[in-house]
C-alpha positions in Angstrom: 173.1 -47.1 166.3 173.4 -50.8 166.5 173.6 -52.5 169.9 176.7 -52.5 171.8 178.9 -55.3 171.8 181.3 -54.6 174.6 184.9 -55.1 175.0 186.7 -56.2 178.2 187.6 -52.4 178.3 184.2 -50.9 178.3 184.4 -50.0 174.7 182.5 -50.9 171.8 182.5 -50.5 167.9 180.4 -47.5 166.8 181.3 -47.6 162.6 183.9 -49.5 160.4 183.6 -52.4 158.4 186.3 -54.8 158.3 189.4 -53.3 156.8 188.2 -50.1 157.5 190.6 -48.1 158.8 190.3 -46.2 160.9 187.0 -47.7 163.2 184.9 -45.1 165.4 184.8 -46.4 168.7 182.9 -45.7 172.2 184.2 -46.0 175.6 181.2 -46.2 178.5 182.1 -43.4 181.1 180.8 -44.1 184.8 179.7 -40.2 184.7 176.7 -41.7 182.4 178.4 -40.9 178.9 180.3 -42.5 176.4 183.3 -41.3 174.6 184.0 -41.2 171.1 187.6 -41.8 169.8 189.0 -43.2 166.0 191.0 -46.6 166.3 193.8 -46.7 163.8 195.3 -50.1 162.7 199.1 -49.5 162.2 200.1 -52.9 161.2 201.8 -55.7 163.5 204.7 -56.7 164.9 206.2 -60.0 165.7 206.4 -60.7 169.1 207.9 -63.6 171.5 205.7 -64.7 174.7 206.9 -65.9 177.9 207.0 -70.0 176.9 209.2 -68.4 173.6 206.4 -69.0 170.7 205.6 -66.0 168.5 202.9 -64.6 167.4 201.2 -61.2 165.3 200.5 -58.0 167.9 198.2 -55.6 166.1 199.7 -52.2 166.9 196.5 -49.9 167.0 196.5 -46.3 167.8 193.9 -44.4 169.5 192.2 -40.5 169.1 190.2 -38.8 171.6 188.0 -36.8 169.8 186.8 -35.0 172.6 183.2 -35.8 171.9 180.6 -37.4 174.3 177.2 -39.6 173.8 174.5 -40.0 176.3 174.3 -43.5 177.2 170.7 -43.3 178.3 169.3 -39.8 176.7 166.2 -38.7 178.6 165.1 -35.7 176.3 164.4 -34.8 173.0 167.5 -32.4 173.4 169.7 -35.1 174.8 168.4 -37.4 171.6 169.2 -34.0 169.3 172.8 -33.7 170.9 173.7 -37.6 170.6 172.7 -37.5 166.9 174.6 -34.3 165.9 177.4 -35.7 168.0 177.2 -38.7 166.1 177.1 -37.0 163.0 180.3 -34.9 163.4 182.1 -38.3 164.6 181.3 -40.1 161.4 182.6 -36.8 159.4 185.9 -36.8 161.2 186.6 -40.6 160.8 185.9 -40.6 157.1 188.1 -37.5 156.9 190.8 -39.0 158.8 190.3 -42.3 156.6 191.3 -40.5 153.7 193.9 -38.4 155.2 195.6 -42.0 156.2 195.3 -43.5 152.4 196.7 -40.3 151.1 199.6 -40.8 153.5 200.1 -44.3 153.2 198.3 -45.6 150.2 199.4 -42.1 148.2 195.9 -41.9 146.8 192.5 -40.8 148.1 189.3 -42.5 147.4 186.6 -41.1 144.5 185.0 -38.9 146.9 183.1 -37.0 144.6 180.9 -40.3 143.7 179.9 -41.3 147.6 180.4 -38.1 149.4 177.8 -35.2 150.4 178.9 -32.0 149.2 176.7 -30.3 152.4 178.6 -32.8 154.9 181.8 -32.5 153.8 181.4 -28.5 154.2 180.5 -28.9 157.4 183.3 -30.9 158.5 185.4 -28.1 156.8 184.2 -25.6 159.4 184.2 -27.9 161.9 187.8 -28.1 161.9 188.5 -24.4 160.4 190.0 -22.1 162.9 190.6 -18.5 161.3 188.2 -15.9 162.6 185.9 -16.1 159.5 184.9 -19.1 160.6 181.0 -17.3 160.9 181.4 -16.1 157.6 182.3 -19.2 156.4 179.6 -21.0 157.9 177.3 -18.2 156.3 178.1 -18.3 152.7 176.9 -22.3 152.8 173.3 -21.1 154.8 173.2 -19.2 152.0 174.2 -21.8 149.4 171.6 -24.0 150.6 168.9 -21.2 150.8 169.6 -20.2 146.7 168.8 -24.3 146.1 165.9 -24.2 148.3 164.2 -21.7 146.4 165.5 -22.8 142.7 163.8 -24.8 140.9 165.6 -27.8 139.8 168.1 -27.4 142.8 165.9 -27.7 145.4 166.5 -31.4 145.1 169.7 -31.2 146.0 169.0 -29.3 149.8 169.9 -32.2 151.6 172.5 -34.0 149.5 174.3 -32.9 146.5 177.6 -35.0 145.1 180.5 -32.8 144.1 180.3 -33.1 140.4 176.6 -31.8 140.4 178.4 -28.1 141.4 178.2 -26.2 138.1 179.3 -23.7 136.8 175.4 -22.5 135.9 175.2 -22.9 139.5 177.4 -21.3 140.7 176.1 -18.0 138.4 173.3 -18.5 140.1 174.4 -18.3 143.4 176.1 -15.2 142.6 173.6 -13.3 141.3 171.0 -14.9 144.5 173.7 -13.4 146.6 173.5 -9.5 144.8 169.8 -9.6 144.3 169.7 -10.3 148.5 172.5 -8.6 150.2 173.7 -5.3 150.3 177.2 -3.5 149.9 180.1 -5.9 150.0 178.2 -8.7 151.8 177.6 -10.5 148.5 181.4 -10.6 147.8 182.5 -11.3 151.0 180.3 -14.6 151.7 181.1 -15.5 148.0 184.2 -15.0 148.7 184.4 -17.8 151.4 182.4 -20.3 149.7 185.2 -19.8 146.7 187.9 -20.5 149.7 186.1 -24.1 150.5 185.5 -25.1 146.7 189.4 -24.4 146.5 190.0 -26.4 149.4 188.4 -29.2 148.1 189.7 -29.2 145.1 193.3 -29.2 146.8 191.9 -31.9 148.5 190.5 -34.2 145.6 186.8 -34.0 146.3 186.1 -31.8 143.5 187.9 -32.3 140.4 187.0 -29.2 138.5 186.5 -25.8 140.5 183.0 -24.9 139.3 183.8 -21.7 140.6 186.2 -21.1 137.9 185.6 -17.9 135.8 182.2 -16.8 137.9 182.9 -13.6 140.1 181.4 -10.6 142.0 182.9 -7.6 141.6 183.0 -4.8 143.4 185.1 -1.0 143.6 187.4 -1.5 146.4 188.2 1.8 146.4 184.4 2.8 146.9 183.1 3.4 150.3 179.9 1.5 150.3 178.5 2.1 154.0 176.9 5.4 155.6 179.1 8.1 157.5 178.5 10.6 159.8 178.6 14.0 159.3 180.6 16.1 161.9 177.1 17.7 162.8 175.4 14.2 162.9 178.7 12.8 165.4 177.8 16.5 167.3 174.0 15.0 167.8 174.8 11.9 168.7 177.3 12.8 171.3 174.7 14.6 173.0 171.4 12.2 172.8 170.7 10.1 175.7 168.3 7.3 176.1 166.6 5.4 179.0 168.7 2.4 180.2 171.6 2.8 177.8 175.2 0.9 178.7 177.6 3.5 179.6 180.2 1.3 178.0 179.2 1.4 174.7 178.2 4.6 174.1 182.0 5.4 175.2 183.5 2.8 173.1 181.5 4.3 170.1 182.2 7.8 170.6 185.9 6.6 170.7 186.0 5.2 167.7 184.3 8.2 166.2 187.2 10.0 167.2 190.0 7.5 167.0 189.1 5.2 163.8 189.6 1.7 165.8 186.9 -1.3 164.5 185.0 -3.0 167.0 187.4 -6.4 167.6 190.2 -3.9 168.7 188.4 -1.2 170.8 186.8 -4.3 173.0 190.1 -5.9 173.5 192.1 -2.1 175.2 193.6 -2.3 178.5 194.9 0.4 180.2 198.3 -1.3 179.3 198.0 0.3 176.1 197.2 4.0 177.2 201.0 5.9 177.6 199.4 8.4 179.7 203.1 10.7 179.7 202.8 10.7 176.7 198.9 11.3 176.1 198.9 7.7 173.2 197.3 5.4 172.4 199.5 2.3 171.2 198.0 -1.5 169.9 198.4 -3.9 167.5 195.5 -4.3 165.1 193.7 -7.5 165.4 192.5 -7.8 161.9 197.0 -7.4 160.4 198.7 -8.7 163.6 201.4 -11.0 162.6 201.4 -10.2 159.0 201.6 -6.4 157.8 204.5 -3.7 158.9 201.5 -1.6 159.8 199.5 -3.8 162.4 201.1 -1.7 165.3 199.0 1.8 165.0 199.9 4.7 167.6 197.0 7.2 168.3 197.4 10.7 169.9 194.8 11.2 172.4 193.5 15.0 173.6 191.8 15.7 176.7 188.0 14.6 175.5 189.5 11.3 174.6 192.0 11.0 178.2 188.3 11.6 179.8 186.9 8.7 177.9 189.6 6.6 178.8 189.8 7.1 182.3 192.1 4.8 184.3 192.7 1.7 185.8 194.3 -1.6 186.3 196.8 -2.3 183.6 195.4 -5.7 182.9 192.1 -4.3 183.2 189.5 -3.4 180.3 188.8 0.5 179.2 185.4 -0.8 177.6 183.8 -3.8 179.1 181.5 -4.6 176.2 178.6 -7.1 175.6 178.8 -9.2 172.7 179.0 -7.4 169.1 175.5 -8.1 169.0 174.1 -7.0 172.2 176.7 -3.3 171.1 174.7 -3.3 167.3 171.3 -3.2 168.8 172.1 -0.6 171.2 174.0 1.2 168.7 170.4 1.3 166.5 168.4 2.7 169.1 170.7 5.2 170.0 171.1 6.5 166.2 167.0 6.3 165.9 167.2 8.7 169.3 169.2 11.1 167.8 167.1 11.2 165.0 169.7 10.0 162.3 168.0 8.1 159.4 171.1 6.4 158.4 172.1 2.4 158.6 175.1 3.0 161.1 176.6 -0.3 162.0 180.0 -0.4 164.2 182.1 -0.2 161.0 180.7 3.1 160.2 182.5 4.6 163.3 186.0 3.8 161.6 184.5 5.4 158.1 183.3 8.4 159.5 186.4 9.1 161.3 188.5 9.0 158.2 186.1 11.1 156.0 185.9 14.0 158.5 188.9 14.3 159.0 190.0 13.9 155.1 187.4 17.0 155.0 189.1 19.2 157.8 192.3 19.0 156.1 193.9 15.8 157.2 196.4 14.8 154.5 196.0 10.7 153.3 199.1 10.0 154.9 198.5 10.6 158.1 194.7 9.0 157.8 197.0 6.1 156.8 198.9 5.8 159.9 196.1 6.6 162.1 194.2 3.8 160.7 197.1 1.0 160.6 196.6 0.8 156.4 199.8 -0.2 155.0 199.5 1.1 151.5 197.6 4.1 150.3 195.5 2.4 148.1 193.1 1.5 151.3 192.7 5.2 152.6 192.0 6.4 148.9 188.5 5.1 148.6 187.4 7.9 151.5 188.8 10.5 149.2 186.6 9.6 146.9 183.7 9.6 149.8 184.9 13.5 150.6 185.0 15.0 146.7 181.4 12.9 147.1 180.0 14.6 149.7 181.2 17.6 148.4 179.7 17.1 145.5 176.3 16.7 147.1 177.0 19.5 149.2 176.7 21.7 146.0 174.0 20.0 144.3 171.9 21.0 147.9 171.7 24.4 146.5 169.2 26.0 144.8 169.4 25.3 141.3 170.6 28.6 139.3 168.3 29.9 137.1 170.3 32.7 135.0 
C-alpha cells in the first residue's frame, strides 16, 4: 500500500483513481488500527455561504465495512491478516462499483475481460449467508484442485477470466468430482458451484453459463449411505469406551430411535418436550419457513423420557461439541462395537426409517415422523428394506436340488 496522505480527519485514500466511484478509504483508530470504509460521490449541490456567494458541495456518502488494518503490524500473522483484510476490501468496493453503475449508469462494466473468476467467487461467499455457505466454499477448493492437477488448466490456479470457463471444463470438473467423492457428495458440491455460475451470469460476469447441459446425476430415490441393523443399534447401545462424552452418545442413540439430523437434535430444549403428553414437538431446521411439514411431532416411550431427562425450559437436552468434535467420537464408538460400516450422523436418521419400514411401519407414518412433505422422500428407504431383504435371502446357502 502506498504511503498515507492524511486528511484533516485522520483518513486517507487506500484505492480509487479519479472518477472512481466509489474510493476505499482508511480512518487511523487511537486503539492502533485503521478502519476500512467505501466513499461514494453522490453528486453536488449548490450551496449559499454566510457572505451570500455560492458554490459546489460534493455530497459524499460513507460505508463502514467493519474491517480493520494494523497500522504498525508486528508479525507475520498481523502482515497475513492486513493483506487478506485488504484483499476482501478491494473485492467489496469493486463489487459495490458495479452495483452503483448498474443503478445509476443502467449498465455494468465488461467484467469478464478484467475480472478474476477465483476473486469474484470469493467475494460471492463472502457476502452469501444461507447455511451452505461451507459447501459453497467447498465446491470452489475443489474447482481449483481439478485445475491444479489438469494439465493445461493448471495455469489458470491463480487467475482465470470468466470466458476461459468451458464447457470441456466444466465436464471435467464433473467427472474429477465422481472419480473423488463418494455418494451424493459429487452432486451436491457441483451442485453449488452450478448456483454461483448462475449467479454470475444473473449478474453479467459470465455471459454464457458454461455449465449449461453438463450434469451429475444421481437416484434420489436411492439410499446411498450405510444403516444400522436393529441388532447392530442393539450393540452399539451397549458398547462403552474410555473417556466417551455422555452427551453424545445420548443424542445419537436418540436419533436412532427418533429420526432427528444432527442441526435439530443439538438445537432441543426442554421447551420442546410436552411431558403430559409424553412428545416431542420442533420445527425442522433444514424446512422451517418454507414446507407445511417443517413442524414434526414425535411420540416418546419411557427409554426415550429417560434420555431426555429434565430441566430448565430454556436449557439444552444435549449440550453437544461441534459436528466435528460428535463425528469423531461417533467413529470410535462404532469401531468399539465392532461395526465395520461408514456411520456418519446422517446414518442415525436412515437407520431409523429403514427399521422401522422393516417392523411394519407404514410410509405414511415414517413420513410424518420424519417431517417429509411428500412421499416421494420416504420412498427411497423402501427401496433400502426390499434391499436388505433381498440380501437377507441371498445369505443363505445356495440350493442345490
Amino acid at each position: 500500500m502506498a504511503k498515507k496522505e492524511y486528511r484533516g480527519n485522520n483518513t486517507y485514500l487506500i484505492e480509487g483513481n479519479a472518477g472512481d466511484n466509489p474510493k476505499l478509504m482508511g480512518q487511523s483508530l487511537s486503539d492502533g488500527r485503521d478502519s476500512l470504509y467505501l466513499e461514494f460521490y453522490l453528486g453536488y449541490e449548490v450551496v449559499e455561504s454566510r457572505n451570500g456567494t455560492t458554490y459546489k458541495k460534493s455530497i459524499r456518502r460513507a460505508e463502514r465495512l467493519g474491517l480493520y488494518l494494523w497500522q504498525a503490524p508486528r508479525s507475520p500473522l498481523e502482515r497475513k491478516q492486513n493483506k487478506e483484510t485488504l484483499d476482501l476490501a478491494k473485492r467489496i468496493r469493486f463489487e459495490r462499483g458495479q452495483d452503483l453503475l448498474e443503478s445509476v449508469e443502467g449498465y455494468r462494466l465488461k467484467k469478464d475481460r478484467i475480472v478474476n473468476f477465483h476473486n469474484w467467487y470469493r467475494s460471492y461467499c463472502d457476502s452469501y449467508t444461507k447455511t451452505d455457505k461451507g459447501k459453497i466454499r467447498r465446491a470452489h477448493e475443489c474447482f481449483v484442485d481439478f485445475l491444479k492437477i489438469t494439465p493445461g488448466y493448471d495455469r489458470f490456479v491463480d487467475h482465470i477470466k470468466p470466458e476461459q470457463l468451458t464447457k470441456d471444463m466444466m465436464t471435467g470438473f464433473t467427472e474429477y468430482l465422481q472419480a473423488n467423492f463418494n455418494g451424493e457428495t459429487p452432486h451436491t458440491l457441483y451442485a453449488r458451484f452450478k448456483k454461483v455460475i448462475k449467479a454470475a451470469v444473473d449478474k453479467d460476469v459470465i455471459r454464457k453459463n458454461p455449465c449449461a447441459g453438463v450434469s451429475i446425476k444421481i437416484d434420489k430415490n436411492k439410499l446411498t449411505k450405510d444403516v444400522l441393523s436393529t441388532d447392530e443399534v442393539t450393540r452399539l447401545v451397549a458398547t462403552h469406551y474410555s473417556r466417551e462424552n455422555p452427551d453424545i452418545r445420548r443424542a445419537f442413540i436418540f436419533c436412532l430411535y427418533c429420526g432427528l439430523r444432527w442441526c435439530d437434535v443439538k438445537d432441543l430444549t426442554y421447551a420442546n418436550v410436552d411431558y403430559a403428553n409424553r412428545l416431542l414437538r420442533f420445527e425442522q431446521s433444514k424446512t422451517k419457513g418454507h414446507s407445511s411439514a417443517s413442524g414434526v411431532v414425535i411420540p416418546l416411550n419411557d427409554g426415550l423420557m429417560r434420555l431426555v431427562g429434565s430441566g430448565n425450559r430454556d436449557e439444552r437436552i444435549f449440550p453437544l461439541p461441534s459436528h466435528t468434535m460428535c463425528l469423531k467420537a461417533l467413529r470410535k464408538w462404532v469401531a468399539k462395537a465392532g461395526i465395520d460400516k461408514h456411520i456418519t450422523w446422517h446414518c442415525a436418521r436412515h437407520s431409523f426409517a429403514t427399521n422401522i419400514l422393516s417392523n411394519g411401519a407404514n410410509i405414511k407414518t415414517v413420513a410424518s415422523l420424519l417431517g417429509h412433505s411428500d412421499l416421494r422422500h420416504t420412498e427411497k428407504y423402501t427401496r433400502a428394506v426390499d434391499s436388505l431383504k433381498q440380501a437377507a435371502i441371498d445369505s443363505l446357502p445356495e440350493l442345490d436340488l
